[in-house]
C-alpha positions in Angstrom: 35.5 7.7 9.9 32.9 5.1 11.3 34.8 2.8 13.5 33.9 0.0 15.6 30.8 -2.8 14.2 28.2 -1.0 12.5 24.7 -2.4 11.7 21.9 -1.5 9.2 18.4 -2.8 10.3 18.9 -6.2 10.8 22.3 -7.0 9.2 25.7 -6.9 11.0 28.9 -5.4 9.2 31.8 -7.4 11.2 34.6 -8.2 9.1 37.2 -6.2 7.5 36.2 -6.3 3.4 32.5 -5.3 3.7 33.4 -3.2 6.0 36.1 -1.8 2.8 33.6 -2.7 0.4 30.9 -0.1 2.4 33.4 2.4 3.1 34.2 2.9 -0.8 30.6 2.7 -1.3 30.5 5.9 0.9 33.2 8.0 -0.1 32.4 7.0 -3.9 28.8 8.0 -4.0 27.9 10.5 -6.2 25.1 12.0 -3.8 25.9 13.9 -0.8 25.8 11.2 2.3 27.1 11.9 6.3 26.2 9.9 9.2 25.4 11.9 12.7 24.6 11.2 16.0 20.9 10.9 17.0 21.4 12.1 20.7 23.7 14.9 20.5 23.1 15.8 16.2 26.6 15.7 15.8 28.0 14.7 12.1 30.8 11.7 12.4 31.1 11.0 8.8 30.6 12.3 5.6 31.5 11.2 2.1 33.2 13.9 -0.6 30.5 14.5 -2.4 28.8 16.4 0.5 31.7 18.5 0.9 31.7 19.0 -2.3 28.1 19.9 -2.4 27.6 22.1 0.5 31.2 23.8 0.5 32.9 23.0 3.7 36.0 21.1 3.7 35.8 17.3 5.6 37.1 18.9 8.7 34.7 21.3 9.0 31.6 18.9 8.2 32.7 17.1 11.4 32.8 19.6 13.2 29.5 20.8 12.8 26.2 19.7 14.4 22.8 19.2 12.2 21.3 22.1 13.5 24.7 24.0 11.7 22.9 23.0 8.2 19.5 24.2 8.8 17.9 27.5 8.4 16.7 28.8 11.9 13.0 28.4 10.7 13.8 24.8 9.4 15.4 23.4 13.3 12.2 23.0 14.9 11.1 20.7 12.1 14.6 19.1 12.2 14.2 18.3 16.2 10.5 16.9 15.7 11.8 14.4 12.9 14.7 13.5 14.9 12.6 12.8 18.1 10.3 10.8 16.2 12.8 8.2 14.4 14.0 8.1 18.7 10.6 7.7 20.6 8.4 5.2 17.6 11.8 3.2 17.2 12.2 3.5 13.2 14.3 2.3 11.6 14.3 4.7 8.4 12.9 8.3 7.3 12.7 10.2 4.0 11.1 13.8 3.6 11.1 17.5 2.0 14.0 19.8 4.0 15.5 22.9 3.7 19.4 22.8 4.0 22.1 25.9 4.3 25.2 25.6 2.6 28.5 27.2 3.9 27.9 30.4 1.5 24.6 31.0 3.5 22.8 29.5 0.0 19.3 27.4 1.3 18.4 24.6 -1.1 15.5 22.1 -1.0 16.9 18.6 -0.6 15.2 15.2 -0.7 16.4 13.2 2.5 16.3 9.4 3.3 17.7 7.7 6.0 18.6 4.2 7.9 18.9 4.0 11.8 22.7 2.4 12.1 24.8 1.6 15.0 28.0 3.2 15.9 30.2 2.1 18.7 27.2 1.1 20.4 25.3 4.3 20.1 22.0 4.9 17.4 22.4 7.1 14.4 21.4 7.5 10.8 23.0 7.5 7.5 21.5 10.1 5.3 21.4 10.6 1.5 20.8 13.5 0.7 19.1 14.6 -3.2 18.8 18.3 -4.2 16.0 18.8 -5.6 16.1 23.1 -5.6 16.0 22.7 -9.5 13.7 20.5 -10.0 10.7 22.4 -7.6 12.2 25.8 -9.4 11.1 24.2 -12.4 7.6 22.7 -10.9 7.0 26.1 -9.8 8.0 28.3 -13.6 5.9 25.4 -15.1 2.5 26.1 -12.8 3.8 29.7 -12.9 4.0 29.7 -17.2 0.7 27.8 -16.9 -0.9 30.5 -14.7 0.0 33.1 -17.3 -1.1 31.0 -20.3 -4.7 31.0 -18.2 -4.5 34.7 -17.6 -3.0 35.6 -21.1 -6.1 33.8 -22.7 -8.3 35.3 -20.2 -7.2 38.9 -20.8 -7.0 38.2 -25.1 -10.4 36.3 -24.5 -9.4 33.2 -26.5 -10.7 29.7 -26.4 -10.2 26.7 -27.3 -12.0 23.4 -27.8 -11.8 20.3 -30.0 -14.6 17.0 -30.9 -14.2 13.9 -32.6 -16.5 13.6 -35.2 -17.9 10.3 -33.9 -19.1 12.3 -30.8 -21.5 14.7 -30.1 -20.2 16.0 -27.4 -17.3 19.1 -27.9 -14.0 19.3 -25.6 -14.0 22.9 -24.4 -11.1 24.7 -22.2 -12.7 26.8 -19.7 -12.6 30.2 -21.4 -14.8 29.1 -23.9 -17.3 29.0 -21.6 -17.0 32.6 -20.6 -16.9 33.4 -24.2 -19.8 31.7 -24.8 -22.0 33.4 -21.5 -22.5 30.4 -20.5 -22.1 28.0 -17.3 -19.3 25.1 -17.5 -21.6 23.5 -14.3 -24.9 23.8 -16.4 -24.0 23.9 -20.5 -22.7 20.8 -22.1 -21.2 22.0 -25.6 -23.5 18.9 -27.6 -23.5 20.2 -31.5 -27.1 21.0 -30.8 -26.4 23.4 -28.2 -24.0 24.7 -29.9 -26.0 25.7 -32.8 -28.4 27.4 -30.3 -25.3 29.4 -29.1 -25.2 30.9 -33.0 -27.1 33.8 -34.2 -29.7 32.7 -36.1 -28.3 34.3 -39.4 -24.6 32.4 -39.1 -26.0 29.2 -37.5 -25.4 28.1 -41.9 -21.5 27.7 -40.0 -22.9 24.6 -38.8 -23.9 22.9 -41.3 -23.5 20.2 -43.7 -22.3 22.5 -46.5 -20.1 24.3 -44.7 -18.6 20.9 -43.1 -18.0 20.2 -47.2 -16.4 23.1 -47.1 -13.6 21.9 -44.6 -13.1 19.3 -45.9 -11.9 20.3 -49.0 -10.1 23.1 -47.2 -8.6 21.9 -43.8 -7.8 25.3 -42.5 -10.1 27.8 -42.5 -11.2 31.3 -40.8 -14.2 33.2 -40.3 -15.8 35.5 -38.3 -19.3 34.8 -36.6 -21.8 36.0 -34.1 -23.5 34.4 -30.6 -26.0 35.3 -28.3 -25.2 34.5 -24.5 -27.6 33.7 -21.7 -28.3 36.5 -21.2 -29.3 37.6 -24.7 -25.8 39.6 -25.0 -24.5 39.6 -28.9 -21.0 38.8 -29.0 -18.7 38.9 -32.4 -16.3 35.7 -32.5 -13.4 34.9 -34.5 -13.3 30.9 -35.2 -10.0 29.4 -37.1 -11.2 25.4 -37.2 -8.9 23.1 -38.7 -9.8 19.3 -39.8 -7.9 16.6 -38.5 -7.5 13.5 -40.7 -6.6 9.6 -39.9 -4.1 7.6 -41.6 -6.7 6.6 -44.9 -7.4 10.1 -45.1 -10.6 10.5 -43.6 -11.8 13.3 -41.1 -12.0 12.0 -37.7 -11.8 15.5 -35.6 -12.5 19.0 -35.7 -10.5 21.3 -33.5 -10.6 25.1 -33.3 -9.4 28.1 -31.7 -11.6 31.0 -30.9 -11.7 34.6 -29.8 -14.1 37.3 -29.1 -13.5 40.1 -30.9 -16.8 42.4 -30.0 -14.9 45.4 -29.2 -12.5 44.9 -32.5 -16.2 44.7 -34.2 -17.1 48.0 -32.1 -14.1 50.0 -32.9 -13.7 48.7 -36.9 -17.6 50.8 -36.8 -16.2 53.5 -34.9 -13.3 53.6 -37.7 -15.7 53.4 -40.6 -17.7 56.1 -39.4 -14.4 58.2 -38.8 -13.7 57.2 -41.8 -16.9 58.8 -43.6 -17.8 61.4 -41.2 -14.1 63.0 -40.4 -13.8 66.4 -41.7 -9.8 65.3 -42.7 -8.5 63.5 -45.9 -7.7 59.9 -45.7 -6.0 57.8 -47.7 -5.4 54.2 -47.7 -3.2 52.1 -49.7 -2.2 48.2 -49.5 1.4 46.7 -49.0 2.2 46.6 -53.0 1.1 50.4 -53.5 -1.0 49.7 -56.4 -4.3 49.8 -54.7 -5.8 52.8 -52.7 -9.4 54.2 -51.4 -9.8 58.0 -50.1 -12.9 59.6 -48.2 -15.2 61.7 -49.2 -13.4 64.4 -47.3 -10.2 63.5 -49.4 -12.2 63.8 -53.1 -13.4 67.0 -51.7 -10.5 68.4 -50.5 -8.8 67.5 -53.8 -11.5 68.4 -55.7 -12.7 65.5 -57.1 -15.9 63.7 -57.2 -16.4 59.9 -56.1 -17.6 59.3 -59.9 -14.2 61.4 -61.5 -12.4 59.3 -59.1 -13.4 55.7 -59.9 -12.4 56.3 -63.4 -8.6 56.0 -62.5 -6.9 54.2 -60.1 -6.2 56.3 -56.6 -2.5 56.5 -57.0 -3.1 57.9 -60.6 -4.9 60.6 -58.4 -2.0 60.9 -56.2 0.5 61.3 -59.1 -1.5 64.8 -60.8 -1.6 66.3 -57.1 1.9 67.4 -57.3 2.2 71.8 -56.8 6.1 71.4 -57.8 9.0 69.0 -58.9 8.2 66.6 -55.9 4.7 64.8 -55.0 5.8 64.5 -51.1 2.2 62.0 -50.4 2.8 59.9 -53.6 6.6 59.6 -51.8 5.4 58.5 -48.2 3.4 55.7 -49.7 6.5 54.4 -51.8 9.0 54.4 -49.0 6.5 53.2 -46.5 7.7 54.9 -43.3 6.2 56.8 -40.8 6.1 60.1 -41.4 4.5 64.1 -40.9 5.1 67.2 -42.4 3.8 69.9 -44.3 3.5 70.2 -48.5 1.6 72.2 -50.6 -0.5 70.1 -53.3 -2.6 70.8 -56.9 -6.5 70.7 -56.6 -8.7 69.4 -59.9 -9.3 72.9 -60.7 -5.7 73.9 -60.9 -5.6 75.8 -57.4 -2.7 74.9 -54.8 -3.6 74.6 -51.1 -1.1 73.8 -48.4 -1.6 70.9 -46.1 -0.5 68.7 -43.5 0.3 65.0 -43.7 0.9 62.2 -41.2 1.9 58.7 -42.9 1.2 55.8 -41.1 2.3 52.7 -42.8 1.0 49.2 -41.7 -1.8 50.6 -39.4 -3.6 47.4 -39.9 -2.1 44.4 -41.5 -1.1 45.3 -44.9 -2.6 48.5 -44.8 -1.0 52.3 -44.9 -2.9 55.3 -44.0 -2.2 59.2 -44.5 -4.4 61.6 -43.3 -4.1 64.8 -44.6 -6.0 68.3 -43.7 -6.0 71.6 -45.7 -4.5 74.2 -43.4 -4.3 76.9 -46.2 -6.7 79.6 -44.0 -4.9 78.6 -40.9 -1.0 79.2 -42.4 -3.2 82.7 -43.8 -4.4 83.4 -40.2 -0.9 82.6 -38.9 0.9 85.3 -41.1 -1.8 87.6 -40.1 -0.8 87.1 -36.4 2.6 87.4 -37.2 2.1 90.7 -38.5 -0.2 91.1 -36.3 2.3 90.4 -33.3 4.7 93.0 -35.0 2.0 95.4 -35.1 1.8 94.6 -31.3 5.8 94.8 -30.7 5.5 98.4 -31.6 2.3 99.0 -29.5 4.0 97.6 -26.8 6.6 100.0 -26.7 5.2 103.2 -28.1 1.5 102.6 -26.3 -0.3 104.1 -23.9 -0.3 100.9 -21.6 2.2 100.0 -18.9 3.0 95.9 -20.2 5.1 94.1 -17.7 5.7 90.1 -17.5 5.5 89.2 -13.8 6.8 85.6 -12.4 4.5 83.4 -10.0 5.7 85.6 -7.0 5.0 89.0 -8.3 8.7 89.8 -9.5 9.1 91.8 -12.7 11.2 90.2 -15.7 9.8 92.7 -18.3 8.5 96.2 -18.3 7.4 98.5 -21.8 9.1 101.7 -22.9 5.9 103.4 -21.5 6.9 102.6 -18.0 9.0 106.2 -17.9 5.6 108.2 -19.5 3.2 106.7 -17.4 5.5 106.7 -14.0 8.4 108.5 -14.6 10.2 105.3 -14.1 12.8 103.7 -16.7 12.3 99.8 -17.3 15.8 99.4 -15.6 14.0 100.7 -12.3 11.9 97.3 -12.1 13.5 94.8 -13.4 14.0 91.9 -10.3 11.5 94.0 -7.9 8.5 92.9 -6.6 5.5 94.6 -8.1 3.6 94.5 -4.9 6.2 96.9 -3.1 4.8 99.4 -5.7 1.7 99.0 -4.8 -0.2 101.2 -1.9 -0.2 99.5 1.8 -3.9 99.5 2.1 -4.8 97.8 -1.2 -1.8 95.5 -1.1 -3.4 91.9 0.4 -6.4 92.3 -1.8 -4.5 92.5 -4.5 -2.9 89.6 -3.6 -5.6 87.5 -3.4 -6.5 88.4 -6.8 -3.3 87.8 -8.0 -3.2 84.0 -6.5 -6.5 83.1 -8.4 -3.7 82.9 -11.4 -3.2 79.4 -10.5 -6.5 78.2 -11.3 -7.5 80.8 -14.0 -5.8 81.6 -17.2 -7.1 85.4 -16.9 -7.8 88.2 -14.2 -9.1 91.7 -14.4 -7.8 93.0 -11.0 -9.9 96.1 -9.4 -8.3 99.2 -10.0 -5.5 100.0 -7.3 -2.6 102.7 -6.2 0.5 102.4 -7.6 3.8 104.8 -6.4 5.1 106.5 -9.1 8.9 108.1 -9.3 7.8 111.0 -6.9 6.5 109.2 -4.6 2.5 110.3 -5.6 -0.3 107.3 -5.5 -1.4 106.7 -9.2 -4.7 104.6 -10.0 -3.8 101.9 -12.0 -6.3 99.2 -14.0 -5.0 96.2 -14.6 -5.6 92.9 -16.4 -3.2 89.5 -15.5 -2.9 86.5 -18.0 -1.5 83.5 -16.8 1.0 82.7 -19.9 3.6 80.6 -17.4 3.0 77.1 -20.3 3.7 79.7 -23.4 7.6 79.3 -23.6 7.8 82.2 -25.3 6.6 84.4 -22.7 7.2 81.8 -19.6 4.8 84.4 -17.0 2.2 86.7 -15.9 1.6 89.2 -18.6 -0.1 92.2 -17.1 -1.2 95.3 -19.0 -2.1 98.2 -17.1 -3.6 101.6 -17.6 -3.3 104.6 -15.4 -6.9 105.8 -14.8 -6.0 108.5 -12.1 -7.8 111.3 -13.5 -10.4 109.2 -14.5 -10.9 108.2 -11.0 -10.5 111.6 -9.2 -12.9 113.0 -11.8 -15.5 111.3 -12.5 -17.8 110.6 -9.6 -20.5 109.8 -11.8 -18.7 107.2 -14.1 -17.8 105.6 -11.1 -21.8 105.7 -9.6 -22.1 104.1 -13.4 -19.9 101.9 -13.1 -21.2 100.5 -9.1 -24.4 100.1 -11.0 -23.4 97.7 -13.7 -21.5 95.7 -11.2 -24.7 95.4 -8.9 -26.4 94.2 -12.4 -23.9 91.5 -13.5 -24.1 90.8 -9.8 -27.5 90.1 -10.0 -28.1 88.4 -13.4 -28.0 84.6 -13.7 -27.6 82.8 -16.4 -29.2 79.3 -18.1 -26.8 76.6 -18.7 -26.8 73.7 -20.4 -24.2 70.6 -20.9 -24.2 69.8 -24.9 -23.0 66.3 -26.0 -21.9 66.8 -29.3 -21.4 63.1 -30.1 -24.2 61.6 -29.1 -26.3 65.2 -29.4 -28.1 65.7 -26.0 -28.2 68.4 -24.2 -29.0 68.5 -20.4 -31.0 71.8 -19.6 -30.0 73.6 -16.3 -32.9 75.3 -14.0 -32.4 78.3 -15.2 -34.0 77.9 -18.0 -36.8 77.6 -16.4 -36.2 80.8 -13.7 -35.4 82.8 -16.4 -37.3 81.9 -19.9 -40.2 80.1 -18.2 -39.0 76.3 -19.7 -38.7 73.2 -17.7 -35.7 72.1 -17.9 -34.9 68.3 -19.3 -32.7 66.3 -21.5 -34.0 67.2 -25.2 -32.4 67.2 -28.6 -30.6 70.1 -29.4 -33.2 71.6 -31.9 -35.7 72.0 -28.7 -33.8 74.9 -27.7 -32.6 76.9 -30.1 -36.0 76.9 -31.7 -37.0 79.3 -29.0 -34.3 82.3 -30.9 -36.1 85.2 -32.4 -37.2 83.8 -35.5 -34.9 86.4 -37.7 -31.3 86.1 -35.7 -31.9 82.1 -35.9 -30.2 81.7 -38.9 -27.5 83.9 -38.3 -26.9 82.0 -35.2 -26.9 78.8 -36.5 -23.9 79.3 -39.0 -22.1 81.2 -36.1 -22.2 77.9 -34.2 -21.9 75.9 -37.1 -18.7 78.0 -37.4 -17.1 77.5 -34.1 -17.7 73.8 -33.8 -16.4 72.9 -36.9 -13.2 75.6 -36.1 -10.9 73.6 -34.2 -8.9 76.7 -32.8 -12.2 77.9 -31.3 -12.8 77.1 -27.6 -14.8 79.8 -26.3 -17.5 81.8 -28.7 -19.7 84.4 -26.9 -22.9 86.1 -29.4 -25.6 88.0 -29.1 -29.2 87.1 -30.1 -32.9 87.7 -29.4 -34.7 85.1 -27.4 -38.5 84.2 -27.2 -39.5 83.2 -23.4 -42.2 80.7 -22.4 -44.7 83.5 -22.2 -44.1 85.4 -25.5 -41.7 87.7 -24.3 -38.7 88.8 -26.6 -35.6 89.4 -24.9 -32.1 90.5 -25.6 -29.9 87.4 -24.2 -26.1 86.8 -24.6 -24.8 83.3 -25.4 -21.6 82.0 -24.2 -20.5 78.4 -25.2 -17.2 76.6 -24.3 -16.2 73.7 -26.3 -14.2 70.6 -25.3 -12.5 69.3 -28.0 -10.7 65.8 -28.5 -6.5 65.3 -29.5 -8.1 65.4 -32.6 -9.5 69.2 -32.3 -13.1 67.6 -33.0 -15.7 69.3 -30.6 -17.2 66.4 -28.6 -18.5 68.3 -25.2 -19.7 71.8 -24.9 -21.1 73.9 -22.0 -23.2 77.2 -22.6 -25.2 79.7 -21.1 -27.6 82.1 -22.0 -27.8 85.5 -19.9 -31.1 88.1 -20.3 -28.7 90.9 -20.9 -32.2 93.0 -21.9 -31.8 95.2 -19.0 -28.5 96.0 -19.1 -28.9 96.7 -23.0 -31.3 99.5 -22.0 -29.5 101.0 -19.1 -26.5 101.4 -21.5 -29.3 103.5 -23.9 -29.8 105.3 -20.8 -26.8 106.3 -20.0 -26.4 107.6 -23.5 -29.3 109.4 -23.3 -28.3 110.7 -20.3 -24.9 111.6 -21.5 -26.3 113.5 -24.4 -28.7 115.6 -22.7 -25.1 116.5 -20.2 -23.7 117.6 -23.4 -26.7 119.6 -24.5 -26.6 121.6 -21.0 -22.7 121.7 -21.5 -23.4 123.4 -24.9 -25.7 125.6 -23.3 -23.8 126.9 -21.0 -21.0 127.3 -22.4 -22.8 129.4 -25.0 -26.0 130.3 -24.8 -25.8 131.8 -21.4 -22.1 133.1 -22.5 -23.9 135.9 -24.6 -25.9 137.7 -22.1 -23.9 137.5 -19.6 -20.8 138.9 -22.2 -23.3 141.8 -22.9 -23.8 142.6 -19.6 -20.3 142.8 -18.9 -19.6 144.7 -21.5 -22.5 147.5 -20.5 -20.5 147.8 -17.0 -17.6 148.3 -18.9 -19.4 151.3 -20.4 -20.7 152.8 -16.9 -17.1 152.3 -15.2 -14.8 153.5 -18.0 -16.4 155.6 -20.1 -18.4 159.4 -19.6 -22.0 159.0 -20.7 -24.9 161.5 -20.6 -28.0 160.4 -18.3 -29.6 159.3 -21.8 -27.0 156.8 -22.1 -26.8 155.4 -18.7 -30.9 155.4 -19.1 -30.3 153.2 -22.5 -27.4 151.6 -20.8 -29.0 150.1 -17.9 -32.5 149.5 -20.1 -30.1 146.9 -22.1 -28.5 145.5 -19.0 -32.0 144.6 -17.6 -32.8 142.7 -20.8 -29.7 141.0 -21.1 -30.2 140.0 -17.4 -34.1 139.1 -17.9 -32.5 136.6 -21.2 -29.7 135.4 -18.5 -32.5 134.4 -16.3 -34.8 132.6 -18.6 -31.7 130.7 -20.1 -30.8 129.6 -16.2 -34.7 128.5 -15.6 -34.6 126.5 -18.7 -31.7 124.5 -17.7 -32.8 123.8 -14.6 -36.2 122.7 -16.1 -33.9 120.2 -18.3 -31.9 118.8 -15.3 -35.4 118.2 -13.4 -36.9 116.6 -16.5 -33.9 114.1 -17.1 -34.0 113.2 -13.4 
């Protein structure tokens, strides 16, 4: 409680009622007030609504110091304040603070003050306003404000207003970037403006179209500008006409919006629309009005003219294969929907197809795209019998099959395990498949194994593998990564065991060090194909190899170079593959005319990148001169046959004379004969012998010939 005479500025409290009359004033004030101490800070009164306010009970406020309701960062501006109001002799202060209530809580609190005397010594009665709310509120407002900015920014929207009694438009800065132009440089007069339009839209602008307006005070349409920089730019204008008390116009405001890359992809649409191998439909809100693609007509079997006869939906309603037309029952119920239906062509036949229902893909507007998938549900039950067929390969084969985790342990092993090893499947499930393997070609193994991460197939080099008794067998194996296929969830590896094959056949293996010295050395031409826009960037070894510099040309500059009689051939087979969207790799064969006339044998290789979609939009290829090769395989045949011929030969030919002979010694040894007879005898020994010697000569004439 203040005791003693107190003074504010110049006027003396002294007598008991205003002294009362104050002290009510005080306690009954609605805003948080205390008095302190200017020399030692210390608080010597405060009214209840401080204590209220900041949450410490009367006692406790006067116990406490100022520094007690200030942050730590806040006390240094606290002190400076104080000293101030003590050294320049004011007699009042107001300012911005940050106070801390008793639950630790810092608000922002408007502060004003009068110098007063108590019992002799200077302080200051403070009222204090909390203002926390109120710069909250400052700050969502510039924060809301800053977004508004940014949301118009990001949506590219403008806006701008003019009275029609000026020339000169009101335009919010986005408009200006809109517009490509320069708020410190542009002023938006009508003239201007119309030299913003494109020359074919600047009709907008005038008089007529100002009629217009005012007959209709709302209106959209859709328009095009040029910016400074000669950029076209599709804008979306919604102007609406603002009329005084009598009626009349007296301002035009608008909003605007650039919609260039709505314009962009509405033509990317269109032309999915038309080009798109897949049926589409469309249909409006009420489900009387539709329009299908030529794709859709064809697939249903109907020409554009047959179709415009009847109304879309009546085509819808004849396209049912059984007691329920599944497309003519997405568009009534209008939800969002996939499946699979089979449906009536014109001409009677029934083809099964897939359909995703999209209602409201635009405004108003439903879409279903359907595609005919009657060869692909053919191809699947192939493969399913086909996968059957392999089921029992699998187990009654000649091949070891075994399904391998990332670390080499076994999950699966075939039947054939026990004929090829003498080991039952039992034996390795849970082991690791490189403890089977021999010491020496363990690590490089390995390493081959590893490249399994990066590639989805590897044909491993042929290695030893322990078999039940302990003996080394030569194995040949190929690894497919098949860990993303959940129905096999590993490394499927197929092996053969070519033991004999290996221990036998020194020459297949010479053949085979040969062919791997020629892939080894053979290069290849590759080019980058893109489909969409239909360039294709030539690699240098098109020019190594056929003799062409290599550029970016059209596609038809290198295919023209095919042998004039496999072109056509050709053509459809890549036609084919493109168009097949289950086909990412296709590999052919084809003649190929060089740079200098030569004809050579090549083989083409082309890997397609395809879209979510399955349309091919990328594709890389190479072409290989696989000429030599070609004739070092007719080689080997030739070589092979002439093996057999002296095979035949000597298992044969040669067989007869030398039988003979053996027989006439059986004679001499076993059998008494007169001198006659051993003189006829040994005359038919020399001539069988003389015939052995000419048949010996004249396969060693036919081994030096062949090499």
């Amino acid at each position: 409680m203040i005791s003693g005479a107190a003074s504010v500025g110049n006027s003396q409290i002294g007598c008991f009622a205003p002294q009362t009359l104050y002290r009510d004033l005080f306690e009954s004030n609605p805003q948080p007030m205390w008095v302190y101490d200017l020399q030692s800070l210390c608080i010597l009164d405060v009214n209840r609504a401080a204590s209220l306010h900041y949450g410490y009970t009367r006692e406790e406020f006067l116990n406490l110091s100022l520094k007690d309701l200030r942050p730590a960062a806040e006390i240094p501006k606290m002190l400076t304040a104080v000293a101030k109001l003590t050294t320049e002799n004011l007699t009042s202060s107001s300012g911005t603070y940050k106070h801390k209530k008793s639950n630790g809580e810092v608000i922002d609190v408007q502060l004003q003050g009068n110098i007063i005397s108590v019992n002799g010594n200077n302080a200051e009665l403070v009222i204090i306003t909390d203002i926390t709310i109120l710069l909250r509120a400052q700050e969502n407002n510039f924060i809301s404000l800053e977004r508004l900015r940014d949301a118009q920014k990001i949506a590219r929207i403008g806006y701008w207003s003019r009275n029609l009694n000026e020339d000169v438009s009101n335009w919010c800065r986005e408009m200006y970037s809109i517009y490509g132009r320069s708020p410190e440089s542009f002023i938006p007069t009508h003239q201007n403006l119309i030299n913003c339009f494109h020359t074919d839209d600047r009709y907008l602008l005038g008089e007529e179209a100002l009629a217009k307006l005012t007959k209709n005070p709302k209106t959209d349409f859709e328009h095009r500008i040029i910016t400074e920089h000669g950029e076209v730019r599709w804008l979306f204008q919604r102007l609406e006409l603002q009329l005084g008390h009598d009626g009349t116009a007296i301002a035009i405001k608008g909003v605007v919006q650039d919609i260039t890359e709505k314009k962009k992809t509405d033509e990317k649409f269109k032309a999915i629309f038309d080009q798109t191998s897949d049926g589409i439909i469309l249909g409006n809100r009420d489900g009387n009005f539709l329009d299908l693609n030529d794709a859709a007509l064809m697939l249903l079997g109907y020409s554009r003219e047959e179709s415009a006869g009847c109304t879309s939906f009546e085509i819808l309603q004849k396209i049912s294969a059984g007691s329920q037309n599944v497309i003519w029952d997405q568009f009534k119920a209008r939800k969002a929907n996939s499946g699979k239906t089979e449906i009536r062509r014109r001409d009677g036949s029934v083809i099964i197809i897939t359909f995703n229902f999209r209602p409201d893909i635009l405004p108003g507007v439903d879409l279903c795209v359907i595609t005919d998938i009657t060869d692909r549900v053919q191809k699947q039950n192939q493969l399913v019998a086909s996968e059957r067929r392999f089921k029992a390969l699998v187990q009654e084969g000649a091949d070891l099959i075994g399904i391998l985790d990332l670390d080499g342990n076994y999950k699966f092993v075939s039947e054939s395990a026990y004929q090829i090893l003498g080991l039952r499947p039992v034996e390795f499930i849970g082991k690791n498949a490189f403890d089977f393997i021999h010491p020496g070609d363990r690590e490089e193994i390995k390493g081959q194994f590893s490249k399994l991460l990066k590639t989805k197939q590897v044909r491993i080099s042929p290695f030893r593998f322990r078999d039940s008794k302990g003996n080394w067998r030569w194995i040949r194996t190929v690894a497919t990564n098949l860990i993303s296929d959940p129905a096999v969830d590993g490394i499927v590896v197929s092996s053969r065991d070519i033991t004999e094959t290996v221990l036998k056949s020194n020459a297949l293996k010479r053949s085979n060090d040969r062919y791997k010295m020629i892939v080894k050395a053979a290069n290849a031409a590759i080019y980058d194909w893109d489909i969409e826009k239909d360039k294709i960037e030539l690699g240098s070894g098109f020019h190594a190899i056929f003799g062409y510099r290599s550029s970016v040309e059209t596609r038809g500059k290198w295919y023209e170079n095919i042998y004039c009689t496999d072109k056509p051939q050709m053509l459809v087979e890549l036609k084919s593959s493109i168009e097949d969207k289950n086909i990412d790799t296709a590999v052919s064969e084809f003649r190929y005319t060089k740079a200098n006339g030569e004809v050579v044998q090549v083989e083409h290789r082309i890997v397609f990148l395809r879209n979510q979609q399955g349309i091919a939009i990328r594709a890389v290829g190479s072409l290989k001169d696989i000429t030599d090769y070609k004739q070092n395989l007719i080689t080997i045949q030739l070589q092979n046959k002439k093996l057999r011929e002296i095979a035949w030969t000597q298992s044969h030919i040669a067989r007869a004379p030398l039988a003979r002979m053996m027989g006439l010694v059986d004679l001499i040894k076993n059998y008494p004969n007169s001198d006659i007879e051993k003189s006829n005898i040994l005359d038919l020994f020399l001539t069988s012998a003389s015939e052995f010697d000419r048949i010996i000569k004249t396969i060693s004439e036919q081994t030096i010939c062949d090499n």
